[in-house]
C-alpha positions as CSV (number, residue, x, y, z in Angstrom):
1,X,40.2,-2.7,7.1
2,X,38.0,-0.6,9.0
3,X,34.0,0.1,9.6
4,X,34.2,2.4,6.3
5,X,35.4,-0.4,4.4
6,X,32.9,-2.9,5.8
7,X,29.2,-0.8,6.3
8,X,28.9,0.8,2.5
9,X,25.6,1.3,0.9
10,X,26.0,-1.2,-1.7
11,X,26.9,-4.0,0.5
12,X,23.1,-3.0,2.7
13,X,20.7,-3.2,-1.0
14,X,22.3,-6.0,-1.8
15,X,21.6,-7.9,2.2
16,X,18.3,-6.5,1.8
17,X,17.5,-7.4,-1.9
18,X,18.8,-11.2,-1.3
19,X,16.5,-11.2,1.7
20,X,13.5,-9.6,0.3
21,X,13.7,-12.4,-2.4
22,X,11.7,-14.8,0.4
23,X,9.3,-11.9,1.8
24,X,5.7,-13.0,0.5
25,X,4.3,-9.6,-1.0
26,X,1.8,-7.4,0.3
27,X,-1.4,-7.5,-0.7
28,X,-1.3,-4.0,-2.8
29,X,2.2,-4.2,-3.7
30,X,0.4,-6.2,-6.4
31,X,-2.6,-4.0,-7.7
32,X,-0.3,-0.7,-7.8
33,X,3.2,-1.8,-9.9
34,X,6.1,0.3,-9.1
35,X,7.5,3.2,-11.3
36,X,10.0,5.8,-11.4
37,X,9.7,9.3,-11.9
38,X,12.2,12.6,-12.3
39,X,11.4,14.8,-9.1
40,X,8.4,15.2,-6.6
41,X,5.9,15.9,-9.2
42,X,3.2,13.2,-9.2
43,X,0.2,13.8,-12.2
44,X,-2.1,11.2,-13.0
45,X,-5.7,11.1,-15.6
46,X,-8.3,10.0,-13.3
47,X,-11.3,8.8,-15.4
48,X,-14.7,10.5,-14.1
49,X,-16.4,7.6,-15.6
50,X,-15.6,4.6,-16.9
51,X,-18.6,4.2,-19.8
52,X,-18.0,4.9,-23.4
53,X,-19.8,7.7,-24.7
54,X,-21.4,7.3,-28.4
55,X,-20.1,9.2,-31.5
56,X,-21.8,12.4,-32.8
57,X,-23.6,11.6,-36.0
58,X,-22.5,14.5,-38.7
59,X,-23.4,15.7,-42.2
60,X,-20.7,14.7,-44.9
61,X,-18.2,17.4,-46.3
62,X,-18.3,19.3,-43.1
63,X,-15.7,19.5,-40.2
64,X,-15.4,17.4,-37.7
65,X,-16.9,19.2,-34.1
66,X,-14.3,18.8,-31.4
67,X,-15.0,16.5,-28.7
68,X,-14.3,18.1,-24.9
69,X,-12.2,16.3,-22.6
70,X,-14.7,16.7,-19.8
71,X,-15.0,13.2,-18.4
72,X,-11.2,13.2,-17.3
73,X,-9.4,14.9,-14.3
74,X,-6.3,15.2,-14.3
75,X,-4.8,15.2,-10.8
76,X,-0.9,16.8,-9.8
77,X,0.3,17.0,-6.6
78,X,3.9,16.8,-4.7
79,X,5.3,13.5,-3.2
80,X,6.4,13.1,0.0
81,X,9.3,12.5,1.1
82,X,10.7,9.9,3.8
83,X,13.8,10.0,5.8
84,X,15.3,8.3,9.0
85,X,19.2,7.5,9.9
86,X,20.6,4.3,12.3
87,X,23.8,4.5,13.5
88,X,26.0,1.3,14.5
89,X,26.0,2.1,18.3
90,X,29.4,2.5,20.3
91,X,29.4,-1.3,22.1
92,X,28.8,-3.1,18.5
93,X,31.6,-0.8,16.9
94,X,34.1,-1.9,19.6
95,X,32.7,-5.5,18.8
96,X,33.5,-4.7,15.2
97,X,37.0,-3.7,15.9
98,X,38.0,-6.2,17.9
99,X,37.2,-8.9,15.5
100,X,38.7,-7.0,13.0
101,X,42.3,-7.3,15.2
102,X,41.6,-10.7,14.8
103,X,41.7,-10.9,11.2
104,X,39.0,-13.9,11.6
105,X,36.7,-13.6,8.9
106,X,34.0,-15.8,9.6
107,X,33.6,-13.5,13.2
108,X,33.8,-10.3,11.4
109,X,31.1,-11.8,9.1
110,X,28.5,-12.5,11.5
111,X,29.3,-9.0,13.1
112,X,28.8,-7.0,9.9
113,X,25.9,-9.0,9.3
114,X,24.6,-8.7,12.3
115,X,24.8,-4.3,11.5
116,X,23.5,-5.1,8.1
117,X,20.0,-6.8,9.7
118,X,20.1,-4.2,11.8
119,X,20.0,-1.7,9.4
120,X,17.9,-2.7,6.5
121,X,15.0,-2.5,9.3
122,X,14.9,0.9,7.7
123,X,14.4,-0.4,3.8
124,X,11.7,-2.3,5.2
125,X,9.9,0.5,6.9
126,X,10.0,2.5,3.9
127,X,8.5,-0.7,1.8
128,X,5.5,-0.8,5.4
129,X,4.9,2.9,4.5
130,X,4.7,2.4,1.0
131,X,1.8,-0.5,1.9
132,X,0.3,1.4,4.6
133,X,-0.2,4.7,1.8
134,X,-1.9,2.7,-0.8
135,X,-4.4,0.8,1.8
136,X,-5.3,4.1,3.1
137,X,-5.8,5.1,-0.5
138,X,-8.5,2.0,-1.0
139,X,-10.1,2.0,2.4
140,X,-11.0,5.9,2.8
141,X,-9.5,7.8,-0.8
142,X,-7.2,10.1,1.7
143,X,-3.8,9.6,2.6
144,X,-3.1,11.3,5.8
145,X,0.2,11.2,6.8
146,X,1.9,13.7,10.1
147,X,5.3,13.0,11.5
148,X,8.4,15.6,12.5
149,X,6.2,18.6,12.1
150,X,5.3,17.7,8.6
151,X,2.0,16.5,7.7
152,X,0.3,15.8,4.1
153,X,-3.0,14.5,2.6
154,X,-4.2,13.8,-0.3
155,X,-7.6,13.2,-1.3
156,X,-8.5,10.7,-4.8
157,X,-11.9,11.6,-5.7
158,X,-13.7,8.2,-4.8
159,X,-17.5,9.3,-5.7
160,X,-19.5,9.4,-2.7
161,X,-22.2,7.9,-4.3
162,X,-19.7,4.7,-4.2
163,X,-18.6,5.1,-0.5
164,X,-21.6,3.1,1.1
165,X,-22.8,3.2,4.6
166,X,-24.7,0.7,6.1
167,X,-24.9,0.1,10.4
168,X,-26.8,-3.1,10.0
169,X,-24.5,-5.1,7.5
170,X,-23.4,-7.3,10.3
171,X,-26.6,-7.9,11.9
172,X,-27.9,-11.8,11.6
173,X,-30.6,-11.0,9.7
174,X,-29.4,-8.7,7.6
175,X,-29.4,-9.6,3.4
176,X,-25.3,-9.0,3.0
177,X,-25.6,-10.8,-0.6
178,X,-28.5,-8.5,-1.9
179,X,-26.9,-5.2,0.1
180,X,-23.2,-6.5,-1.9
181,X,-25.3,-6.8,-5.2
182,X,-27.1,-3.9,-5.0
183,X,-24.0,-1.7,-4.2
184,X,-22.0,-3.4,-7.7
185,X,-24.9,-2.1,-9.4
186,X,-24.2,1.4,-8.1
187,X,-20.7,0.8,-9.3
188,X,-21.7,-0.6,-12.5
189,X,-24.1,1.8,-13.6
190,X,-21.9,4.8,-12.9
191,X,-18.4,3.2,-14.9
192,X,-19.3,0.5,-17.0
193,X,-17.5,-2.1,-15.1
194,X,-18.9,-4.2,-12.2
195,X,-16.6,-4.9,-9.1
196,X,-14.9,-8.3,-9.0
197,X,-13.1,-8.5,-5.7
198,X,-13.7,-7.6,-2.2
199,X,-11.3,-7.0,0.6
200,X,-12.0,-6.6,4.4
201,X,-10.0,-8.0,7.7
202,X,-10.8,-11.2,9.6
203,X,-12.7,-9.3,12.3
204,X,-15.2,-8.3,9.7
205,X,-15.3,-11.7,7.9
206,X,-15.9,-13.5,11.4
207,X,-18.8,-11.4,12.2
208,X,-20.7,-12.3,8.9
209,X,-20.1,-16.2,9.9
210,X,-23.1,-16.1,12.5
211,X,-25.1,-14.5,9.6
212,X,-28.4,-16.5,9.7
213,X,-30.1,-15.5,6.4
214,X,-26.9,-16.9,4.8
215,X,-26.7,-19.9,7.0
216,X,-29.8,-20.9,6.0
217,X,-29.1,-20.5,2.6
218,X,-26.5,-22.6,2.7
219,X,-28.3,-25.4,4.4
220,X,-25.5,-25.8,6.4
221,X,-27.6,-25.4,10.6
222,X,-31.0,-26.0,9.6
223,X,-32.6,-22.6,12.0
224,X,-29.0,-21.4,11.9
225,X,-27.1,-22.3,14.6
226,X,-23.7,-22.0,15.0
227,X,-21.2,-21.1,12.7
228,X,-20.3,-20.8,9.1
229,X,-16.5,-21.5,8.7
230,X,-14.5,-19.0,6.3
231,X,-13.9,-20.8,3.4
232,X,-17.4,-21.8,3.2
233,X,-18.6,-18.3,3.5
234,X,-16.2,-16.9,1.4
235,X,-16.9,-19.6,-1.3
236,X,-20.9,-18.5,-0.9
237,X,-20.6,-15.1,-1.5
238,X,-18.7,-15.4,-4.3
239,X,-21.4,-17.8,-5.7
240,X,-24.6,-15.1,-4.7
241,X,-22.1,-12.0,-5.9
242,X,-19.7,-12.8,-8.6
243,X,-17.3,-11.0,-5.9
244,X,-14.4,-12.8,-4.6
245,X,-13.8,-12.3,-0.9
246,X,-10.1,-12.0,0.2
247,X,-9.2,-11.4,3.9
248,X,-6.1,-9.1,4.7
249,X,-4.6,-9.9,8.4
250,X,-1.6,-7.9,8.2
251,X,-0.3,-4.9,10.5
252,X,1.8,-2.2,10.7
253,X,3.4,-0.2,13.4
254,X,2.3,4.0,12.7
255,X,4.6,6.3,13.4
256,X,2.8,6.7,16.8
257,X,3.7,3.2,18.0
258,X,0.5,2.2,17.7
259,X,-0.2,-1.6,16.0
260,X,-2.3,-0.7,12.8
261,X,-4.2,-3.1,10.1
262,X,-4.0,-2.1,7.0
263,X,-7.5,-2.7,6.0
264,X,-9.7,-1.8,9.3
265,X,-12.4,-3.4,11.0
266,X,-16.0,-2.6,9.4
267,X,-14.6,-1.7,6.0
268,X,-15.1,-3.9,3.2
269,X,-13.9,-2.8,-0.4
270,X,-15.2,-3.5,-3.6
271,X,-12.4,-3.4,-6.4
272,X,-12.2,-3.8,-10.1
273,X,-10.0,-6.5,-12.4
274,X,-6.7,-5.4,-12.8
275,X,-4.3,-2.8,-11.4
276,X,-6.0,-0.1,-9.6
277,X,-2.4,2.6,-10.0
278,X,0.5,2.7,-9.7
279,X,3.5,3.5,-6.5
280,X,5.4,6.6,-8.1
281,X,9.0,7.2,-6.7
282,X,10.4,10.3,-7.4
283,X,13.9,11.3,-7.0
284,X,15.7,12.1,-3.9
285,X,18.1,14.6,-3.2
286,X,20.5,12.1,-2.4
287,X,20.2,10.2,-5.7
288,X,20.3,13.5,-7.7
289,X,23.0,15.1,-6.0
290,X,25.5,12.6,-4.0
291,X,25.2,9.6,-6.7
292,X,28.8,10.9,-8.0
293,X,29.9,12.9,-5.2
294,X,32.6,11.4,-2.9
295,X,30.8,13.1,0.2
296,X,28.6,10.2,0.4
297,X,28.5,6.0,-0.5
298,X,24.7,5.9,-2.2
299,X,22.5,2.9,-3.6
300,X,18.8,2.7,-4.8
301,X,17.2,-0.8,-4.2
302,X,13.3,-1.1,-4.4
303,X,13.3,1.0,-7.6
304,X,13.8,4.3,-5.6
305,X,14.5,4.0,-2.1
306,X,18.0,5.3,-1.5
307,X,20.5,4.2,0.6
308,X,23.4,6.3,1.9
309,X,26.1,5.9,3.7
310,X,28.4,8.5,5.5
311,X,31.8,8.9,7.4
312,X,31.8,10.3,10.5
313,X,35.5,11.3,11.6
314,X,34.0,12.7,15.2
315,X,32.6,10.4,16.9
316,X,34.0,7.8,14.5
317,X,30.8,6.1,13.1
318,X,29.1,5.4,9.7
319,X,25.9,6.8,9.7
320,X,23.1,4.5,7.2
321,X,20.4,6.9,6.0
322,X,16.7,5.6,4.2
323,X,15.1,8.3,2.0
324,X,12.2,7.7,-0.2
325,X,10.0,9.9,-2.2
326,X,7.1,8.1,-2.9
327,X,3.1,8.3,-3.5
328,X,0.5,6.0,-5.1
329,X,-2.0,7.1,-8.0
330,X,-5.4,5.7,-8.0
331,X,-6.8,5.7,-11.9
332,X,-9.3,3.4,-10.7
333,X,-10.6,5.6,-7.9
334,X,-14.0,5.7,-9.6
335,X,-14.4,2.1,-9.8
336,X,-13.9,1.6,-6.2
337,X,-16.7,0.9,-3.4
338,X,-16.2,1.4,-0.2
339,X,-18.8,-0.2,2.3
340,X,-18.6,0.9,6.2
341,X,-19.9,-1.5,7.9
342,X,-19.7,0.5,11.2
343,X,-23.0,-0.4,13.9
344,X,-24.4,2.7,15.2
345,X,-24.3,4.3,18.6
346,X,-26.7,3.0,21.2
């Protein structure tokens, strides 16, 4: 038995699918299902507005006039495409062997596990990036992405007249419940369908706690002072708004290094019931072309996120490579608000 035998591609999905079982999911992993597609190509019908249009009136006994397809875009574009490699370094492979001389299993098990954790770090980047594509979809309409001398974007159409901007939001006195209202009725107007759910970071949520208009309306602090808690705010706006508030903590590292939150401070947005797209994977070269070959060891886990594993005689290693073509759509671009709550300068 050797490393060959021991690091395969199958054995690494299946680690990582028994441990993803327990991962809570992300926030937009929910709102954009996953699907598969053949290739790069991405094309999606983006609905330029979501109210129904009335049906000509006509005289009998004469043909019907041909109704234009002008409210739709449709929108096509290439996916990108993710890649990164890990190799099992040269003091764990001599770990590896020497348990393997010693023929105990339950040592060799923790070692190979121990390479397995190791390596599914990678199926869990590609599952971050995924997140991190369709937040940036929600939060701004572009995805910008620029790593290895590659860079794409991609912009979704969100309507300006639905991306709001508004310096004061956060000031005490400031109406937020008639400025939220105000902007669903934007939305609504426009598609037909009113925004249900908010989202924004804790940084944003804290700052509308010391809020006086709505602690007084609350009759929580009398002139207003101190605090609101979050549940209590939360539970108020959704009262005054018909918009339920939900607060997204979580992070990501970028490919800078840098510590990112998915939904940034001073941005709150406005969403509609239901899905808002879906996360497309298209097909990766190592899928379409090393699937039967004996060149390379290849699974797909995450319903397109390849796995591949490959001998190398010189230095002996096994190399673990993470490809991914992937991009979100965004049908319900139009029925998206997003407020930036950003205070001006000075």
């Amino acid at each position: 038995m050797t490393i060959f035998d021991l690091v395969k591609s199958t054995e690494i999905a299946a680690y990582w699918e028994e441990k993803s079982k327990d991962m809570p999911p992300y926030l937009f992993e929910t709102l954009f299902p996953d699907e598969k597609k053949l290739g790069m190509d991405l094309s999606f019908i983006k609905g330029a507005s979501g109210l129904p249009v009335m049906l000509n009136v006509s005289a009998l006994d004469v043909k019907a006039v041909p109704r234009s397809r002008i409210g739709f875009e449709k929108l096509q574009t290439d996916m990108p495409f993710f890649k990164e490699s890990m190799y099992i370094d040269e003091k764990l492979r001599q770990e590896l062997n020497l348990v393997l001389a010693s023929g105990n299993q339950k040592l060799i098990d923790t070692v190979v596990n121990r390479i397995f954790a190791d390596t599914v770090k990678l199926v869990e980047s590609a599952r971050v990036s995924r997140e991190a594509m369709r937040a940036m979809a929600v939060t701004s309409g572009v995805i910008s992405l620029a790593a290895n001398g590659q860079s794409y974007s991609y912009d979704y159409g969100i309507p300006e007249e639905h991306k709001f901007t508004e310096p004061s939001f956060n000031a005490v006195t400031f109406d937020v419940c008639a400025y939220l209202n105000n902007a669903a009725d934007v939305i609504e107007d426009d598609t037909g369908v009113r925004p249900s759910r908010a989202v924004c970071s804790r940084d944003q949520i804290k700052k509308l706690m010391y809020n006086d208009t709505i602690k007084k309306s609350v009759y929580l602090f009398g002139n207003g002072g101190g605090t609101l808690n979050e549940k209590t705010l939360v539970s108020f706006l959704e009262e005054q708004t018909g918009i339920r508030f939900e607060v997204y903590t979580k992070r990501y590292i970028d490919s800078t290094g840098k510590s990112v939150k998915f939904i940034p401070d001073n941005t709150i947005i406005l969403l509609p019931e239901g899905n808002l797209g879906n996360t497309y994977f298209g097909t990766t070269p190592e899928e379409s072309d090393l699937m039967s070959s004996s060149a390379a060891n290849v699974s797909i886990t995450d319903t397109g996120v390849a796995v591949t594993t490959i001998q190398h005689a010189d230095p002996v290693n096994v190399e673990t490579k993470v490809t991914m073509i992937c991009l979100p759509s965004l049908e319900a671009a139009n029925r998206i608000g997003i407020i930036d709550t950003t205070p001006s300068e000075g």
